[in-house]
C-alpha positions as a Markdown table, in Angstrom:
| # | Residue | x | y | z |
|---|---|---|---|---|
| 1 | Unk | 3.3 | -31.2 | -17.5 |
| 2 | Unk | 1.5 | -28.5 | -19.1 |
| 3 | Unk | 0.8 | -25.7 | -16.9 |
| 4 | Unk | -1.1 | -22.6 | -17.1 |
| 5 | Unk | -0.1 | -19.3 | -15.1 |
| 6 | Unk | -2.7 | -16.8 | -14.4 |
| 7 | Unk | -1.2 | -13.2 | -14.2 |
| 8 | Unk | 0.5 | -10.6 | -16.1 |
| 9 | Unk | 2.4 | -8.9 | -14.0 |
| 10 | Unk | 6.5 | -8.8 | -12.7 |
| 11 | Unk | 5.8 | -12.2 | -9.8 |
| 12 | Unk | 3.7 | -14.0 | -13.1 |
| 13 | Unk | 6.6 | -13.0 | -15.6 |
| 14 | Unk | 9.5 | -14.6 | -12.8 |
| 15 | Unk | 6.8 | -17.5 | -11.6 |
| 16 | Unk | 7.3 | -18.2 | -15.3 |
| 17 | Unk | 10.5 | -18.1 | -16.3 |
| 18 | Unk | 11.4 | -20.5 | -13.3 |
| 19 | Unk | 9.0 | -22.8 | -14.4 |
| 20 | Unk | 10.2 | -22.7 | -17.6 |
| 21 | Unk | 13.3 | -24.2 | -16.4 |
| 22 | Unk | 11.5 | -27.3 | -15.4 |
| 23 | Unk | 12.4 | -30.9 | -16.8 |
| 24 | Unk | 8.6 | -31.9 | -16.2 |
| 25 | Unk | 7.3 | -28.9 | -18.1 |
| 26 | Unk | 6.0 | -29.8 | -21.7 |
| 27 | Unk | 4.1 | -27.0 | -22.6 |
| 28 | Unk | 3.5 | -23.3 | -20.5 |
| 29 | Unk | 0.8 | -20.9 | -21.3 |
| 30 | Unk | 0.3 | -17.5 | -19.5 |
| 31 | Unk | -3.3 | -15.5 | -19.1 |
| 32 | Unk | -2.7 | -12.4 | -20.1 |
| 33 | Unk | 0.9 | -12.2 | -19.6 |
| 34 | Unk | 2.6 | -9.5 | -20.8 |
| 35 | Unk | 5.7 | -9.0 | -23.9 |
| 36 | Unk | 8.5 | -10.2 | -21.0 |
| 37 | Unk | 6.6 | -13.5 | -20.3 |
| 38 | Unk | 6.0 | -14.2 | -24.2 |
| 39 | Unk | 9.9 | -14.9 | -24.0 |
| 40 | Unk | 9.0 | -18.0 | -21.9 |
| 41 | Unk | 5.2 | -19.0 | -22.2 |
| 42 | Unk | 2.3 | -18.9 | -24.6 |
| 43 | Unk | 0.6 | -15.8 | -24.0 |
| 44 | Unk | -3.1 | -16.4 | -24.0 |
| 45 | Unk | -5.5 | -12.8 | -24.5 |
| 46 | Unk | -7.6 | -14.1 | -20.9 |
| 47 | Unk | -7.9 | -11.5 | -18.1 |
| 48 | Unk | -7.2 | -13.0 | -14.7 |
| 49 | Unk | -10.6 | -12.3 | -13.4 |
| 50 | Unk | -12.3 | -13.8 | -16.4 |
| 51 | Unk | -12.7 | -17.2 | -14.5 |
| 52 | Unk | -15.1 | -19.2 | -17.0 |
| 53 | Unk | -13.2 | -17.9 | -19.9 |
| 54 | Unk | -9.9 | -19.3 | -17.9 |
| 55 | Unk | -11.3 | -22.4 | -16.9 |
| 56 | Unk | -12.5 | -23.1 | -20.9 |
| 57 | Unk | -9.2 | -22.5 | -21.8 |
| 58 | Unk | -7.9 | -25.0 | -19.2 |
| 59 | Unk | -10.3 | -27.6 | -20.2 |
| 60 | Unk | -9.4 | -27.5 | -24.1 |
| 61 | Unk | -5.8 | -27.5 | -23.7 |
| 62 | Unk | -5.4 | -30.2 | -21.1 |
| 63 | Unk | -3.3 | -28.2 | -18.4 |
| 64 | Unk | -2.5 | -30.3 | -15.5 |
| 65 | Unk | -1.9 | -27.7 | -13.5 |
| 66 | Unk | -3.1 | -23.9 | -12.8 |
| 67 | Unk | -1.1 | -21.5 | -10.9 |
| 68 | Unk | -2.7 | -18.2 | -9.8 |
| 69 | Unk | -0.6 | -15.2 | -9.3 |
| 70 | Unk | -2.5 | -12.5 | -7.8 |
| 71 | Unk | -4.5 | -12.4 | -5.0 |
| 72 | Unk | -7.6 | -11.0 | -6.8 |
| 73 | Unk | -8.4 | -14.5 | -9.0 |
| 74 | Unk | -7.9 | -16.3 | -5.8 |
| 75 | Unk | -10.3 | -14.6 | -3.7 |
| 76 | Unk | -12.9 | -14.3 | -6.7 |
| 77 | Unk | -12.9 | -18.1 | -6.2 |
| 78 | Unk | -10.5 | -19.3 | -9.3 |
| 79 | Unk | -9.2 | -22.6 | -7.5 |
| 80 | Unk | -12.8 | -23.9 | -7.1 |
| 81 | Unk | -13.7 | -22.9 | -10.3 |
| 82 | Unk | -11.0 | -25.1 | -11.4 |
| 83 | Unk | -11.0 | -27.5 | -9.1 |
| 84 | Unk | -14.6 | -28.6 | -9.7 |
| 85 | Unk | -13.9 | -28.9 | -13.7 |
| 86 | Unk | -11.4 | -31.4 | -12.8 |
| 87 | Unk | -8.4 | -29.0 | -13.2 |
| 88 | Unk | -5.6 | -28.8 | -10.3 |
| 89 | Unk | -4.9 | -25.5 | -9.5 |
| 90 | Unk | -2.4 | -24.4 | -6.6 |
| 91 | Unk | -4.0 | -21.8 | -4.5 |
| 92 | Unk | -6.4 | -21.4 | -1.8 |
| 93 | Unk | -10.2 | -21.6 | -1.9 |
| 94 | Unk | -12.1 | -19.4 | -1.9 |
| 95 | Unk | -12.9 | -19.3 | 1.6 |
| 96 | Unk | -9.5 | -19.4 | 2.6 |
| 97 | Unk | -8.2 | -16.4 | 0.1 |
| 98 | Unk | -10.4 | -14.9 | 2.9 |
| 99 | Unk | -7.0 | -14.6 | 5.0 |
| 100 | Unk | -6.2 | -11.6 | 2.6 |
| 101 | Unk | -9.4 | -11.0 | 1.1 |
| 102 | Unk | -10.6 | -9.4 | 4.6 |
| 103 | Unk | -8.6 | -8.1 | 7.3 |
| 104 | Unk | -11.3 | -8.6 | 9.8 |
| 105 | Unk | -11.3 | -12.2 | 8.7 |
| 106 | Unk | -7.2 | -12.7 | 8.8 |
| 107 | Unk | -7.2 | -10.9 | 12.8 |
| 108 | Unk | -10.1 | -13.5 | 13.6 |
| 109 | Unk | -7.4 | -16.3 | 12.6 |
| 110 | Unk | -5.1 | -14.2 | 14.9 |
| 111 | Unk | -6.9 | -14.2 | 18.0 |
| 112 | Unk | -8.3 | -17.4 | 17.4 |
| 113 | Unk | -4.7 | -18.8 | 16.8 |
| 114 | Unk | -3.1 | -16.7 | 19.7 |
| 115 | Unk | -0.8 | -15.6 | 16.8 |
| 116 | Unk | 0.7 | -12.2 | 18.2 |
| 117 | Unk | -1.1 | -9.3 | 16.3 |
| 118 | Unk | -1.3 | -5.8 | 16.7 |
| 119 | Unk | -4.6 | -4.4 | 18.8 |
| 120 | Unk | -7.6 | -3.6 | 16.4 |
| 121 | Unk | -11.1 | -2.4 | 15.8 |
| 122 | Unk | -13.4 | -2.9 | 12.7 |
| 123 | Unk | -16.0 | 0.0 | 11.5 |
| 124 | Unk | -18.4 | -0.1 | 9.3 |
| 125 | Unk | -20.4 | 3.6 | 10.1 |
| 126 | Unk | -17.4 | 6.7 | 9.4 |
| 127 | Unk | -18.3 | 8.6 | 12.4 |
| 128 | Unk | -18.1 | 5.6 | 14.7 |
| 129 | Unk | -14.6 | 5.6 | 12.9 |
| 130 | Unk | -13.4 | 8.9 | 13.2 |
| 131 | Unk | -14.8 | 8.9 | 16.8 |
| 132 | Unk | -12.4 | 6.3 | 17.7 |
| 133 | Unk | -9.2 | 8.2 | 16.3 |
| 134 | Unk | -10.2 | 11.4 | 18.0 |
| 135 | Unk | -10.7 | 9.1 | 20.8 |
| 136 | Unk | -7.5 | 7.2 | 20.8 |
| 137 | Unk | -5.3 | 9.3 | 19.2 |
| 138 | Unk | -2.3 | 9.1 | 16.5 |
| 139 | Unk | -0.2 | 7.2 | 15.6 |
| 140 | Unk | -2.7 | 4.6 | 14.1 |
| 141 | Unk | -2.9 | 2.5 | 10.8 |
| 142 | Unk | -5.8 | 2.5 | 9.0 |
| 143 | Unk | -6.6 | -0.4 | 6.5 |
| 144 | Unk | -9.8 | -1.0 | 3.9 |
| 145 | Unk | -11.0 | -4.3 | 5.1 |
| 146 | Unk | -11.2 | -6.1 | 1.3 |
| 147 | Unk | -8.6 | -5.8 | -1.3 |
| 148 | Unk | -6.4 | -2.5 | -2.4 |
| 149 | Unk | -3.9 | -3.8 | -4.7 |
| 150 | Unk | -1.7 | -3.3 | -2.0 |
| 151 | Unk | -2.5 | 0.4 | -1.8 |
| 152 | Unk | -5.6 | 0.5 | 1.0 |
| 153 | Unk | -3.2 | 0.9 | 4.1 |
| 154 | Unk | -2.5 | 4.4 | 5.4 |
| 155 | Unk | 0.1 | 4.9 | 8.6 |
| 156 | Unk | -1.3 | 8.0 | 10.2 |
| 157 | Unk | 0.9 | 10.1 | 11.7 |
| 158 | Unk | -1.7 | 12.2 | 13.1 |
| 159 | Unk | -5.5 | 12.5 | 13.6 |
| 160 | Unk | -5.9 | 14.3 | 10.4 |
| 161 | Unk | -4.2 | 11.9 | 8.4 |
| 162 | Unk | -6.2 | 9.3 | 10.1 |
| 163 | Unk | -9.2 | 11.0 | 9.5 |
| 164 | Unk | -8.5 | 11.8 | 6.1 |
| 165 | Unk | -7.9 | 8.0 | 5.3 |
| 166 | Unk | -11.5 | 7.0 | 6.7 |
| 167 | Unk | -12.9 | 10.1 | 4.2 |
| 168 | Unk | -11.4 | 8.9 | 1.0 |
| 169 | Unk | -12.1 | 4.7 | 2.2 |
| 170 | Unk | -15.2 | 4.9 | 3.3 |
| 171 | Unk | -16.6 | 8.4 | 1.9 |
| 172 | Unk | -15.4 | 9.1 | -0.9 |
| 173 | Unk | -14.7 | 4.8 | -2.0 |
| 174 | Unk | -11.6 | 5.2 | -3.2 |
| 175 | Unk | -11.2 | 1.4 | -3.3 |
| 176 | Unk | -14.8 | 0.4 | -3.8 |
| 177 | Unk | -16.6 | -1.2 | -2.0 |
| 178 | Unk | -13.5 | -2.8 | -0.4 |
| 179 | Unk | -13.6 | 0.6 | 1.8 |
| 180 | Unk | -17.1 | -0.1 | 2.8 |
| 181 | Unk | -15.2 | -1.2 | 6.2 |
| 182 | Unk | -12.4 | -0.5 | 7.4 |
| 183 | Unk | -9.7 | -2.2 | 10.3 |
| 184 | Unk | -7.6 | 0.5 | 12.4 |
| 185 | Unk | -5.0 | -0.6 | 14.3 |
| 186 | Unk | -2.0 | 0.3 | 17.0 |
| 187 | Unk | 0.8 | 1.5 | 14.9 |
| 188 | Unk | 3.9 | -0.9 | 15.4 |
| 189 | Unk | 7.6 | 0.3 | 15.5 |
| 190 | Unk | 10.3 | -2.2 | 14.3 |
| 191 | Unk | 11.9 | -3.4 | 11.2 |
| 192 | Unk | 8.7 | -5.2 | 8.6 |
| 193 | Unk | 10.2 | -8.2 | 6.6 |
| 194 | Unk | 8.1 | -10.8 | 4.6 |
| 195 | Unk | 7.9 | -14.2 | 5.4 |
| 196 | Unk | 6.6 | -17.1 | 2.8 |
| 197 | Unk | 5.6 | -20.8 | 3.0 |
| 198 | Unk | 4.0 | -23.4 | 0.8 |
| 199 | Unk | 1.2 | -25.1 | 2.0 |
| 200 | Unk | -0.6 | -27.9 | 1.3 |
| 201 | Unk | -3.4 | -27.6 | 4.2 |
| 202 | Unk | -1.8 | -29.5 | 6.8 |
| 203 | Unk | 2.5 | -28.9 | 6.2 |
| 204 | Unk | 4.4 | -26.0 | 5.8 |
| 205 | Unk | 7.2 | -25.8 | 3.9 |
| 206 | Unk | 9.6 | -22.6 | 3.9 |
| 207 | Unk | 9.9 | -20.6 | 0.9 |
| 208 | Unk | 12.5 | -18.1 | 2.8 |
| 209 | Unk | 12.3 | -14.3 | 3.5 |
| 210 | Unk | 12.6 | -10.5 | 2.2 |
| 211 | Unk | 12.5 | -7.1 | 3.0 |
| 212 | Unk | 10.1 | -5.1 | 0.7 |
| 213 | Unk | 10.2 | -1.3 | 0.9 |
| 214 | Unk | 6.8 | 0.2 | 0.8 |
| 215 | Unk | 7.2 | 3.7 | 0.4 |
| 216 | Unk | 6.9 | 5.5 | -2.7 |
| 217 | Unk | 10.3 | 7.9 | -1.9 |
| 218 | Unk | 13.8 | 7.2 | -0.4 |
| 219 | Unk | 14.2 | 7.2 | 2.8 |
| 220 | Unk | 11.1 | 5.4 | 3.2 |
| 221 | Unk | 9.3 | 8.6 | 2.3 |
| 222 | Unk | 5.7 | 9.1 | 0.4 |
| 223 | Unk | 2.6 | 7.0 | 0.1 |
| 224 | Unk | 2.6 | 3.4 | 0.5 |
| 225 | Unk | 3.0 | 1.1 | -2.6 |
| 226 | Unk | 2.6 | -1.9 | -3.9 |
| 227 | Unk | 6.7 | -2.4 | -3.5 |
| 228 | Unk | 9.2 | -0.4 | -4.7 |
| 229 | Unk | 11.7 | -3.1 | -4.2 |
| 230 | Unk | 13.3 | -5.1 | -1.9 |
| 231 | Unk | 16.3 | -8.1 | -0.8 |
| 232 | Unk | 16.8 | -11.2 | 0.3 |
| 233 | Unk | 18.1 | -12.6 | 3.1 |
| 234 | Unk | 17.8 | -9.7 | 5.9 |
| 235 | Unk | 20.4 | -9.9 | 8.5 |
| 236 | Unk | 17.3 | -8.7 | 10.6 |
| 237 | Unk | 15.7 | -12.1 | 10.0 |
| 238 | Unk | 18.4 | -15.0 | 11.1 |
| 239 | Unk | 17.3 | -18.5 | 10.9 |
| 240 | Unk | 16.7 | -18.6 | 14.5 |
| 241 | Unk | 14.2 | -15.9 | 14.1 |
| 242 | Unk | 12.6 | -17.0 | 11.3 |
| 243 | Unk | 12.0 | -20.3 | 12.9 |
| 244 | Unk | 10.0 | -18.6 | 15.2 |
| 245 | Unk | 8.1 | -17.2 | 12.8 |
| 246 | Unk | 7.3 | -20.1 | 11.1 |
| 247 | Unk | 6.5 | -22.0 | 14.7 |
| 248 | Unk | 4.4 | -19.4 | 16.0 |
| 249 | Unk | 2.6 | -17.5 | 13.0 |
| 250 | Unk | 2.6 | -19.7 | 10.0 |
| 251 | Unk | 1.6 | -23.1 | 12.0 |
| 252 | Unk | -0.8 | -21.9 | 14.3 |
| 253 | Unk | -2.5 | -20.0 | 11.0 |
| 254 | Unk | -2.8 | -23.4 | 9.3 |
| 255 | Unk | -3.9 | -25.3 | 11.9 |
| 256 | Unk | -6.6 | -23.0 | 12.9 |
| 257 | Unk | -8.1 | -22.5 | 8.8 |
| 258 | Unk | -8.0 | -26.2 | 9.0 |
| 259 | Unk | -9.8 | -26.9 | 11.8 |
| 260 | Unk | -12.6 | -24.5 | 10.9 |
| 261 | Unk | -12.8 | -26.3 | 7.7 |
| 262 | Unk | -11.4 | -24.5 | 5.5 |
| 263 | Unk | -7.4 | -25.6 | 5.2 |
| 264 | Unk | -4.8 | -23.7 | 3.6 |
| 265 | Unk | -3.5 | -24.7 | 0.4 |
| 266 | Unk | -1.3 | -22.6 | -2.1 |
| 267 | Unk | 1.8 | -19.9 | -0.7 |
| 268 | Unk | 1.8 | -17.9 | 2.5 |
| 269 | Unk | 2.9 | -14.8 | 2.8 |
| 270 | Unk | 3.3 | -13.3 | 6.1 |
| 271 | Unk | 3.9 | -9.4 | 6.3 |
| 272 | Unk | 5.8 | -9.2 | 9.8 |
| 273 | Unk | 7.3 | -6.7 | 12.4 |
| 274 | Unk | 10.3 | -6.9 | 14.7 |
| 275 | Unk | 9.4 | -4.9 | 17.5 |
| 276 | Unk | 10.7 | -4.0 | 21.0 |
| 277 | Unk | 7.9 | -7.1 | 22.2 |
| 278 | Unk | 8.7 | -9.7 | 19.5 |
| 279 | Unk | 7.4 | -10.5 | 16.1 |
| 280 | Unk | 3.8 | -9.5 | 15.0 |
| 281 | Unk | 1.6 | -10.2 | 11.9 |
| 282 | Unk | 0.9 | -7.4 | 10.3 |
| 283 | Unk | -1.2 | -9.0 | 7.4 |
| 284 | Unk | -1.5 | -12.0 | 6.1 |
| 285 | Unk | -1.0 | -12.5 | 2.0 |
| 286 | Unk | -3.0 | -15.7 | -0.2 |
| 287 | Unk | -0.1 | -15.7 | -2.5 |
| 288 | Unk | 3.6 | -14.7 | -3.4 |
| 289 | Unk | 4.8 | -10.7 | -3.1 |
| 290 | Unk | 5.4 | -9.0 | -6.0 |
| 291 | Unk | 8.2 | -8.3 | -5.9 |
| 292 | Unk | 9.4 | -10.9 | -3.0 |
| 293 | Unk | 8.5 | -13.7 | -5.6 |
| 294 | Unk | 11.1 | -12.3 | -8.0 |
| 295 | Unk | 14.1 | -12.2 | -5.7 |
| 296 | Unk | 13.0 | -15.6 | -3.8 |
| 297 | Unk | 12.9 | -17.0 | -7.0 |
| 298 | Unk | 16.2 | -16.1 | -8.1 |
| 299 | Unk | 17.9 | -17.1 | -5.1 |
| 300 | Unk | 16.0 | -20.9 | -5.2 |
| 301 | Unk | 18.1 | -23.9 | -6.7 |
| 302 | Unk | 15.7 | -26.5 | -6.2 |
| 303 | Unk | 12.9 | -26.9 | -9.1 |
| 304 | Unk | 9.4 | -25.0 | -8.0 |
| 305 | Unk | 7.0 | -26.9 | -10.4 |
| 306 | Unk | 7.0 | -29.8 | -8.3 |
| 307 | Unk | 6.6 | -28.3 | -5.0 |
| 308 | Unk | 4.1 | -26.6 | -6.5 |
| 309 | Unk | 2.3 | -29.9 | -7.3 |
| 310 | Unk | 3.1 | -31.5 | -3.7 |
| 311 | Unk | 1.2 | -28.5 | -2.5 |
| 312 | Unk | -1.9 | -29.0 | -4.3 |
| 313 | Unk | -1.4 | -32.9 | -3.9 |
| 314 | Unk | -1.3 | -32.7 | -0.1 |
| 315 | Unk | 2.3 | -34.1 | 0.2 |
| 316 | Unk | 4.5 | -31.5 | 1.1 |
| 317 | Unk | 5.7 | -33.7 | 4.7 |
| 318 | Unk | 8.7 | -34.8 | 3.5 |
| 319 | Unk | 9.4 | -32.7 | 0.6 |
| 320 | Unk | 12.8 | -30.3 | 0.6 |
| 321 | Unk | 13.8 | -27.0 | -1.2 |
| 322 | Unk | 17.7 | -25.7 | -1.7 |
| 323 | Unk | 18.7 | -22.5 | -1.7 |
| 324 | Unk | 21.8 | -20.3 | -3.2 |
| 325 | Unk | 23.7 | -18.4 | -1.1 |
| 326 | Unk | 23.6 | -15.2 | -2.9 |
| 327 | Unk | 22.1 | -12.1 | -2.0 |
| 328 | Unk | 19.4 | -10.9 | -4.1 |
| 329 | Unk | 18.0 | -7.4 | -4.7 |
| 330 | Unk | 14.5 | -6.2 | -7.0 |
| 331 | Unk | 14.2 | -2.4 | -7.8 |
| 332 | Unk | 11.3 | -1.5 | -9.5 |
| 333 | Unk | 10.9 | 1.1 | -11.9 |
| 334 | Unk | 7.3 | 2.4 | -11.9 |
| 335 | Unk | 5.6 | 5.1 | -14.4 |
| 336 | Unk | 5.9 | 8.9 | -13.7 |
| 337 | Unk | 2.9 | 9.6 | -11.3 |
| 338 | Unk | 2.6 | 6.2 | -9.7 |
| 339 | Unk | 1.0 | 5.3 | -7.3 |
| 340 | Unk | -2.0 | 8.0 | -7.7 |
| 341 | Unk | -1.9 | 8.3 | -11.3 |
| 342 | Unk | 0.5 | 6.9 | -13.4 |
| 343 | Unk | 1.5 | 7.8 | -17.1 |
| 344 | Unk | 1.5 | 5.2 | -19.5 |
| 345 | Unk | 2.3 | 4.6 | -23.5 |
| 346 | Unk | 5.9 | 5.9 | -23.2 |
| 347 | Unk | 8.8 | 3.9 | -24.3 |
| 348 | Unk | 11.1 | 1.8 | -23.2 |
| 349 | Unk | 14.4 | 1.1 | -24.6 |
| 350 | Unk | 17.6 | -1.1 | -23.8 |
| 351 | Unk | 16.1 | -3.6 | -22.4 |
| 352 | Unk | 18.2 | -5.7 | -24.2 |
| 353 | Unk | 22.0 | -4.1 | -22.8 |
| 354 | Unk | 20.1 | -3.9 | -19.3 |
| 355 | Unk | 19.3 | -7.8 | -19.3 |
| 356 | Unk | 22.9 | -8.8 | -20.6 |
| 357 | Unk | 24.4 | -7.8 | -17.5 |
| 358 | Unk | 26.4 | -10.8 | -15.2 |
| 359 | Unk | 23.4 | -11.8 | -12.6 |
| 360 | Unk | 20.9 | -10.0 | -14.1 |
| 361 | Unk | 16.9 | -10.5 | -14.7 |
| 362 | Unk | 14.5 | -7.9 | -15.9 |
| 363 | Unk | 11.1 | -8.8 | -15.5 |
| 364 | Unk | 8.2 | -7.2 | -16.9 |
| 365 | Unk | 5.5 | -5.8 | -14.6 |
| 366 | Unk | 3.0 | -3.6 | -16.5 |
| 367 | Unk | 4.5 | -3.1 | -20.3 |
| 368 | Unk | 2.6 | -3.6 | -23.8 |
| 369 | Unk | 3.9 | -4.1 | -27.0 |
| 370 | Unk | 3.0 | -1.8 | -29.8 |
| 371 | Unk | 2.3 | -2.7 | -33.2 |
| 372 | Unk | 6.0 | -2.5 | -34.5 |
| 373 | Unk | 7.1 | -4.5 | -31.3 |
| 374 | Unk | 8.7 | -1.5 | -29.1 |
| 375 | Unk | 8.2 | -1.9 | -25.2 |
| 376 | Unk | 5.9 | 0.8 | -23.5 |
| 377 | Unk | 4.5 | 1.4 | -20.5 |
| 378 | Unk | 1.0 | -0.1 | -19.2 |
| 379 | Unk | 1.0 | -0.2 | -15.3 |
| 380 | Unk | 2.1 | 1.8 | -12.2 |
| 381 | Unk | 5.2 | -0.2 | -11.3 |
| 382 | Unk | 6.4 | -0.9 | -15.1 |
| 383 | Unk | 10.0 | -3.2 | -14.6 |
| 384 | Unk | 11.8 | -5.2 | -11.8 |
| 385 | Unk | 15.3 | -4.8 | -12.4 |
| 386 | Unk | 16.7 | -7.6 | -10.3 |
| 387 | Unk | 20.2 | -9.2 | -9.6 |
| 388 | Unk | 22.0 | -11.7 | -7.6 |
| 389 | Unk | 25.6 | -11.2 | -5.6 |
| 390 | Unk | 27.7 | -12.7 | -3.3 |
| 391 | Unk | 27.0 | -10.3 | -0.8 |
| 392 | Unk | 24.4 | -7.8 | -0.6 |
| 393 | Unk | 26.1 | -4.9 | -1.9 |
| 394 | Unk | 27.1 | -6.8 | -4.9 |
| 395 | Unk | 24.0 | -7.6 | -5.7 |
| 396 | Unk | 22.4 | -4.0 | -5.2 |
| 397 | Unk | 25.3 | -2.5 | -7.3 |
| 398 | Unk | 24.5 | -5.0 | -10.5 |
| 399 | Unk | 21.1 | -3.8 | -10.0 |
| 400 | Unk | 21.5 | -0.4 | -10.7 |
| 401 | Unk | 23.8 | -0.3 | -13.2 |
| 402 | Unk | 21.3 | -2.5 | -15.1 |
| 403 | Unk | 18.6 | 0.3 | -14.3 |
| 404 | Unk | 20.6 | 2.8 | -15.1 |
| 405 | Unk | 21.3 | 1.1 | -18.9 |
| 406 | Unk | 17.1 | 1.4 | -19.5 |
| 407 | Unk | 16.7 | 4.5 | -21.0 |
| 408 | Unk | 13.0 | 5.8 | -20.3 |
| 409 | Unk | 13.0 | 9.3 | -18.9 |
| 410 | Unk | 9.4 | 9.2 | -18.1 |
| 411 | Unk | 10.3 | 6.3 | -15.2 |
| 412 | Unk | 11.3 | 6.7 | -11.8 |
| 413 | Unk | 12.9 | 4.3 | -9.4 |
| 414 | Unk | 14.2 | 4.6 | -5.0 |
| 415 | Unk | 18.0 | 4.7 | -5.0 |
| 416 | Unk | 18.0 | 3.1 | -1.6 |
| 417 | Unk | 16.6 | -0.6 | -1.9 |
| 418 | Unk | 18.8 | -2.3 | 0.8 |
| 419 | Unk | 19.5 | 0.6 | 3.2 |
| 420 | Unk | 18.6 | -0.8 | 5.9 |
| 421 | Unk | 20.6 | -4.0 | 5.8 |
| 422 | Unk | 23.4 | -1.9 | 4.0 |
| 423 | Unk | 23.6 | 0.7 | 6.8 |
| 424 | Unk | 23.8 | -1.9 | 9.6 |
């Protein structure tokens, strides 16, 4: 097969180098990708949200099949782009990238669905929105409706914070016009995990579970991230539970987008909470974490291409996926001032000694490659230093000792990925 990823960051650099592995791969490209991708795949100069450029370059070169990484591509509408030049492409449509696209959209699903949810109010006006918080009070969570890069979701403490979050969303735009509205919410209390399955619009099939750590800081301290990291399995997550998950979140989600229409092809992701009253969605996701794809990835035995394929193809009923048993941990390392304002062009050296340890994977996030082929920094979160273990602590140990052989001084990374599940 010859197979095109769309991406260049850490989940695009691991979605390749598993695909790599394939038997039925003849030929992998990657638009952008970045210098830790270019070890496995073609990398072609294509931004992700250049669609007709993308879908030219999928049309000369044949690819049988495109697999979007990000979410942004997916809700610009890159499948049916693809799709209606004759090009598979694993993802959802347009319409139903809407399930992350919008948060109004994705609690619709919810209370259509009966899928248990957390209670919530869209605005559109400010002062209808900070009348509300003055109104109801703190704690609250306050989310820009459209995309963030994972960054438009504030957890107010109190009714400045709230209020401050509705200034700099819908006032001041700091996310666009993805701001323009905004979903606040009753602030849950529990353990969050992340839950994943491959669709093919009818089927589900279980891609397993993680625990991502949000917060800038250890401790769970600081603005929310993209990811600063995170493990798989959770012993907060059992199979039992997980089931349930899968029964009455996942299913119910599918079966509703297809019933209006619109079904759900592509990967699931379903951002969760264990509370006192049972398990809640807190979002729904169009496509694989980053960086939950890297440590799912690591831990899968089976082959991903064709699953992959089955999902696009509508035959995922009686397909199976195997598993390791190891643990497996992702700490990022992200550029001094991330996530308000990160630093880049500084560089990055022993990759090499950092990569050579037993278990471990390094995959590039947001790195360049200068002119005389030295590794520097290009993004907010810059390297996902991940390993595998027999047990958790294993795994989280090989981790850090490969972070600690990088040598870049201008990085910074949580010491603590795993604390929660270590601690118990």
């Amino acid at each position: 097969m010859r197979v095109l990823v769309v991406g260049s960051g850490g989940r695009e650099h691991a979605l390749c180098w598993s695909i790599a592995a394939s038997p039925l791969l003849t030929n992998l490209w990657c638009a952008p990708g970045n210098p830790g991708i270019a070890a496995v795949a073609t990398c072609v100069p294509i931004g992700a949200m250049d669609l007709a450029a993308l879908v030219s370059f999928a049309r000369d070169n044949a690819i049988d099949l495109v697999i979007p990484g990000p979410e942004a591509p997916l809700v610009a509408g890159i499948t049916d782009a693809m799709e209606a030049a004759g090009i598979a492409c694993c993802g959802p449509t347009q319409a139903a990238a809407q399930l992350e696209g919008s948060k109004t959209f994705a609690k619709e699903i919810c209370d259509a669905a009966s899928i248990p949810t957390p209670r919530w109010e869209r605005f559109e006006d400010a002062e209808a929105a900070r009348e509300f918080v003055r109104r109801r009070g703190a704690p609250l969570v306050v989310k820009a409706d459209g995309l963030a890069a994972g960054k438009g979701v504030v957890v107010a403490a109190t009714e400045q914070d709230a209020l401050a979050a509705i200034d700099a969303m819908m006032d001041a735009r700091v996310f666009g016009d993805s701001g323009a509205a905004v979903v606040i919410e009753e602030c849950l209390v529990g353990d969050e995990m992340s839950l994943f399955a491959l669709c093919d619009g009818t089927h589900a099939l279980p891609l397993g579970s993680a625990q991502d750590h949000k917060r800038v800081g250890d401790g769970d301290t600081g603005p929310n991230t993209g990811g600063m990291g995170c493990y798989a399995p959770t012993p907060m997550f059992p199979p039992a539970l997980e089931q349930a998950a899968f029964e009455g979140i996942i299913q119910p989600a599918l079966a509703e987008m297809a019933r209006r229409g619109t079904p759900f092809r592509g990967v699931l992701f379903a951002g969760l909470m264990l509370t006192s009253d049972g398990l809640k969605l807190i979002e729904f996701n169009v496509r694989f974490g980053d960086p939950e794809c890297q440590v799912l990835l690591l831990r899968l035995r089976s082959d991903l291409l064709p699953a992959l394929l089955a999902a696009h193809d509508g035959e995922l009923a009686h397909f199976d996926l195997r598993w390791h048993d190891s643990a497996a941990v992702a700490v990022v390392m992200a550029a001094r001032g991330y996530p308000e304002a990160p630093e880049h062009g500084s560089e990055i050296r022993g990759l090499e000694s950092a990569a050579a340890k037993p278990g471990v994977q390094v995959f590039h996030a947001g790195t360049i490659a200068d002119v005389d082929g030295r590794v520097r920094a290009a993004g907010g979160r810059v390297l996902t230093v991940c390993a595998t273990g027999s047990t958790l602590q294993a795994a989280c140990d090989s981790a850090y000792a490969a972070v600690e052989a990088i040598d870049w001084p201008e990085g910074f990374y949580r010491h603590d990925i795993g604390h929660r599940a270590l601690v118990r």
